[in-house]
N, C-alpha and C positions, 0 to 999 in steps of 0.2 A: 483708607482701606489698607490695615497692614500687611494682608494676605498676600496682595500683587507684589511686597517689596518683597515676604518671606517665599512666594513661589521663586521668583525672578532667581534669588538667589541659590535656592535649591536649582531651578534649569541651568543655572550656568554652571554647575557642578555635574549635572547628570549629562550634559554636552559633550564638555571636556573630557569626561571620563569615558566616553562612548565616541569617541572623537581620538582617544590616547587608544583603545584596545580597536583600533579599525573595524568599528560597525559600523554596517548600513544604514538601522535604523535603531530606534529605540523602541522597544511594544510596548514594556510595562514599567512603571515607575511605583514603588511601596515606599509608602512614608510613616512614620511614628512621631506621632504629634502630641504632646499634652496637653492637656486639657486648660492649664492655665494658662497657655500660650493667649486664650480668646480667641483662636483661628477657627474661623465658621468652616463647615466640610464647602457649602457649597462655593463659598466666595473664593477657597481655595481651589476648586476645582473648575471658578470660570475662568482664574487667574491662568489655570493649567493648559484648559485651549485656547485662551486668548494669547499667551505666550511661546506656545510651540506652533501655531501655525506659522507653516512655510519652512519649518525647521526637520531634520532629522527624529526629531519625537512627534511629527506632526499624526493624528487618530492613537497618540499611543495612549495604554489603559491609567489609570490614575488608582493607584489603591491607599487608603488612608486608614490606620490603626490610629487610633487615641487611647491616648494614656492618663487614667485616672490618678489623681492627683496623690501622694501618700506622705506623711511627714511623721516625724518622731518630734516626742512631747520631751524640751529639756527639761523638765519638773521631776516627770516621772520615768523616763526613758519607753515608753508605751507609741509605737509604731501603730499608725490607722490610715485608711483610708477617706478621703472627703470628698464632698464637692468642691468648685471654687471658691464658695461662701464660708462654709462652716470648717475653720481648724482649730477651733478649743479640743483641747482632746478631750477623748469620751470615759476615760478611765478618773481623770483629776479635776478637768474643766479648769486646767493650767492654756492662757493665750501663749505662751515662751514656747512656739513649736516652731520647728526647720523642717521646713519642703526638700523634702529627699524623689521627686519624682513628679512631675507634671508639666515642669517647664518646657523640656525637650522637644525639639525637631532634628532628626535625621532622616536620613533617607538609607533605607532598609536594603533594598535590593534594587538594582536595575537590569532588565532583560532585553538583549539586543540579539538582530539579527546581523550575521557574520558573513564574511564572504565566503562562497565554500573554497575548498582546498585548493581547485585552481586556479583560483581567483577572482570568478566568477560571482 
């Protein structure tokens, strides 16, 4: 289950960084995922409590975009969208296509709470 290694490694980023700007806690975590990654929403998202409990992101929300897959045709230069099965392009039905978009994981945004002003 590649998801536990790819969460793991997105948590130990959203840690650090929320660990470096002195937050309490962490609420929300937004990820952008493609779609060819293979990453199931759910397995990702059991990885997500399973690995912050006891942590600073422990009950925090888990939001997950996916990114549809899109590649450009070197035949014809004809940019499409697909699923992960089908990249003949639909203009040529040339197989010579480059994935310009689906692989991707990043993490978007993270939302922390802070201490207030007086440190509190």
């Amino acid at each position: 289950m590649h998801e536990m290694a790819l969460m793991e490694s997105v948590l130990d980023t959203v840690e650090s960084s929320a660990e470096q700007a002195g937050a309490l806690k962490v609420v929300k975590v937004s990820l952008s995922v493609g779609e060819m990654t293979e990453a199931i929403a759910e397995a990702l998202e059991f990885a997500f409590e399973a690995l912050t409990d006891g942590t600073i992101m422990e009950g925090a929300e888990l939001a997950i975009t996916y990114i549809t897959p899109r590649s450009r045709c070197s035949a014809c230069g004809n940019e499409f969208e697909h699923d992960r099965f089908h990249i003949i392009c639909p203009r040529c039905g040339s197989v010579n296509t480059r994935l310009l978009a689906g692989r991707e994981l990043y993490i978007d945004s993270i939302e922390v709470d802070m201490p207030d002003e007086d440190g509190a």
